[in-house]
N, C-alpha and C positions, 0 to 999 in steps of 0.2 A: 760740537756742542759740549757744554758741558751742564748737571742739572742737578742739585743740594737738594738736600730736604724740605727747604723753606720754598720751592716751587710748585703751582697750582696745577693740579694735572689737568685743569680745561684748556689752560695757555700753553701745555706741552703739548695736548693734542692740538689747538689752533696752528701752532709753531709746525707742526709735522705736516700737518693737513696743506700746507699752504707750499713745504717742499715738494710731497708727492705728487701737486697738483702742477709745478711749474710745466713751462714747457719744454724744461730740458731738465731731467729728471738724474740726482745723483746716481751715481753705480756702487756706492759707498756712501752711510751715514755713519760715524764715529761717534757716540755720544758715550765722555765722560761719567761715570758715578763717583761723584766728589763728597766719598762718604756716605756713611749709610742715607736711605730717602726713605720715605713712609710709603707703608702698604699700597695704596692709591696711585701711587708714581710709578710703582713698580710694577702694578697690572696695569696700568696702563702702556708702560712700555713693552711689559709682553706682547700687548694683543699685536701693537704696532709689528712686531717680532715674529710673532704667528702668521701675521696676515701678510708678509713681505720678505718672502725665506729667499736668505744671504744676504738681505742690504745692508742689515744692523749690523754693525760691531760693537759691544759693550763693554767699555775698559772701566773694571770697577777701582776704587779706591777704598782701603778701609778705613782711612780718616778721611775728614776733610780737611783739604789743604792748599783750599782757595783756590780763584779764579787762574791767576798764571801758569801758579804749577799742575794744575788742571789739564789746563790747556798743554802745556809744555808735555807733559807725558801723552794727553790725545795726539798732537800730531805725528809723535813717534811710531801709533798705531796705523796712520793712515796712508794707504797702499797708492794712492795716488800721485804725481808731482804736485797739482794743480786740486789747492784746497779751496772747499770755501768755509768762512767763520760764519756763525749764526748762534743769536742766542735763545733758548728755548722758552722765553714768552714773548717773542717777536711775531710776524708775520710776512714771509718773503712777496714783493710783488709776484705776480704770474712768471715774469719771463724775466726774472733776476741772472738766474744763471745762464740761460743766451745770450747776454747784451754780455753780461762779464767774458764770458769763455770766445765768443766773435773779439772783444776787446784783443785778448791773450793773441790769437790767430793772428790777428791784425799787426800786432808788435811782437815780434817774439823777443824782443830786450826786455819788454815788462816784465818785471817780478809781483808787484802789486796792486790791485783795483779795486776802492770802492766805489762809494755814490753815495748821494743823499738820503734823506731819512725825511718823513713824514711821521709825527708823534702825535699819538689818542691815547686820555685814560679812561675812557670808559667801556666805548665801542670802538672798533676797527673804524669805521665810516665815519665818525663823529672826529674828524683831526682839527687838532689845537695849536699846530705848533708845527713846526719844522728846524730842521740842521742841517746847512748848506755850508760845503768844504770846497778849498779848491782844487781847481781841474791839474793841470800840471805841474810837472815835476818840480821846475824852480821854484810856482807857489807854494808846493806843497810842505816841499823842506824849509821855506820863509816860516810860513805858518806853524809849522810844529814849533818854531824853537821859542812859540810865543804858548801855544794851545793846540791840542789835538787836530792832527790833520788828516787826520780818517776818522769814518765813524765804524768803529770796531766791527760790530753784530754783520757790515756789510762788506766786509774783505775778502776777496781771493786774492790768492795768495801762491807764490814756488813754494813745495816744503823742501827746497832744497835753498835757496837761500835762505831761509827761516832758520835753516839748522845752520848755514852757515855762520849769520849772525847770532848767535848762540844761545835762539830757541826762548821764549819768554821765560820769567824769572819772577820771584815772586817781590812783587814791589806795589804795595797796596795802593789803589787808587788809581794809579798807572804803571796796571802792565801793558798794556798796550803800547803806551805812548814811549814806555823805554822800547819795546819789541821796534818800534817805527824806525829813532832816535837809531839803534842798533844797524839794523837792516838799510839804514840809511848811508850810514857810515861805511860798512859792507859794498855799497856801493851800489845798492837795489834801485830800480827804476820804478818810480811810483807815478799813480794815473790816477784820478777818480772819475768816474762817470758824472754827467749833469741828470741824471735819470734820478728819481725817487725808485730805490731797492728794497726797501722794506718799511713795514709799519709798524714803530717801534712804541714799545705800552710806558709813560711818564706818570708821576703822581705827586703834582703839584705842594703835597707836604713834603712829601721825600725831601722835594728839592730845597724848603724850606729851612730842613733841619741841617741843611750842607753847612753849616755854622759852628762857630764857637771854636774855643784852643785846640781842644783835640783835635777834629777835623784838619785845621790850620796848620797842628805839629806832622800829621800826617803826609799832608801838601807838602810840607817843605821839605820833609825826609824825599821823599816823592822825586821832588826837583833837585833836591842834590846829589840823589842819583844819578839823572841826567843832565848835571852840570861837571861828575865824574869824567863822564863820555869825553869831554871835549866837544862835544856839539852845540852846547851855547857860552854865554863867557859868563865873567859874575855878573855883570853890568845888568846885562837881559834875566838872569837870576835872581837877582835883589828885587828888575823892578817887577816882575810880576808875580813875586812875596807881596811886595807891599800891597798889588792889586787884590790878591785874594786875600790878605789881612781886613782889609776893608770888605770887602763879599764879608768874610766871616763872620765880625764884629758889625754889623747890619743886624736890625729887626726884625724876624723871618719875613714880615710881609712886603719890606722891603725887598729882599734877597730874592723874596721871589718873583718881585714886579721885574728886578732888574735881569734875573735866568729868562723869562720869555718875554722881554720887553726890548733886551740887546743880545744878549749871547745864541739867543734861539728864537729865531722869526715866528711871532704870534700869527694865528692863520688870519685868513683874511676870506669874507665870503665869497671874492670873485680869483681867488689865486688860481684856479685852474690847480692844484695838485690831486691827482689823482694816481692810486697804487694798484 
């Protein structure tokens, strides 16, 4: 994990709460300090520290210097082959990491597994939404070279192919998605589960604001990173520029009818998801 100053210490305890509690309990929590954090975050992570002698490991940072290289320096720390990612105001299902780690057992070619996501802004229980990836590997690599084919917050992971393919990188927006792209190429075997793994917290203006040039120059620095790779061509490059041109130059309440109306399944009373 990694956790900045601008996070809520009730959602870092939720986040923690909901590891300790799984049924397969890490031997190891890694959690980045990306930069100084306020007084609140920091007793709060003690006590977690206090109350659980040797799981923590606290690799501090004294800037901040973003999500990737955040990350990129935590996995260095962590003593395990077999990581998992999580982000500290999520919520893991109960039994996230036995379904992942039986996954692993099962294939030992796997490099990567995640799973779906169930999204709340308000309460855990009150879910709004969902983000559904696909299951195998050929879909998986189709789909990336279009849109994210993991959901981040829910990967495990080899941290030896991770480092193989040469460990995330700082590339705003998506680092992830280069980390996949990379890892792919690499020659990683990717899986995701059909299980909901966690419950991830959205904020329907957030998504709103996802607009305008800036944003848009951002995207596309983004994708031409990962048109560098050699993983997509320009064709598949251009056209989903133009795709997210359009998202951006949208009315926010457009943009945002259209993030949980197609991009991410609005819930539904009788969906049956449960975390």
């Amino acid at each position: 994990m990694s956790v900045y100053i601008k996070e809520k210490p009730e959602y870092l305890r939720e986040c923690l709460d909901s590891v300790l509690a799984n049924s397969v309990v890490p031997n190891e929590i890694v959690i980045v300090k990306d930069g100084p954090i306020t007084d609140e975050l920091e007793a709060t992570l003690q006590e977690y520290i206090g109350n659980n002698e040797g799981l923590f490991n606290i690799v501090p940072l004294e800037t901040n210097h973003g999500l990737g290289l955040a990350l990129a320096e935590g996995i260095q720390h962590c003593s395990n082959e077999i990581v998992a990612r999580m982000d500290t105001d999520d919520i893991a299902a109960p039994n996230r990491f036995e379904l992942q780690l039986k996954a692993f057992e099962e294939d030992s070619d796997l490099d990567i597994c995640g799973g779906q996501i169930a999204e709340f802004e308000t309460t855990p229980d009150d879910i709004i939404g969902e983000r559904r990836v696909p299951l195998t590997h050929d879909e998986i690599v189709e789909y990336q070279k279009s849109r994210c084919a993991f959901n981040h917050m829910t990967v495990m992971y080899k941290k030896s192919k991770v480092l193989e393919a040469g460990n995330y990188k700082h590339c705003p927006l998506m680092e992830d998605d280069l980390l996949w792209v990379d890892m792919i190429i690499a020659g990683a075997k990717c899986g995701n589960l059909d299980e909901y793994l966690c419950k991830v917290r959205t904020n329907r203006d957030m998504i709103a604001r996802r607009g305008g040039l800036k944003y848009y120059k951002k995207y596309k620095a983004a994708r031409k990173r990962i048109l560098d790779t050699g993983f997509i061509t320009k064709k598949q490059y251009r056209k989903t520029n133009r795709i997210q041109l359009i998202v951006c130059m949208m009315p926010k309440w457009l943009r945002k009818k259209v993030f949980f109306g197609l991009l991410h399944k609005k819930r539904t009373k009788d969906d049956g998801i449960t975390v």
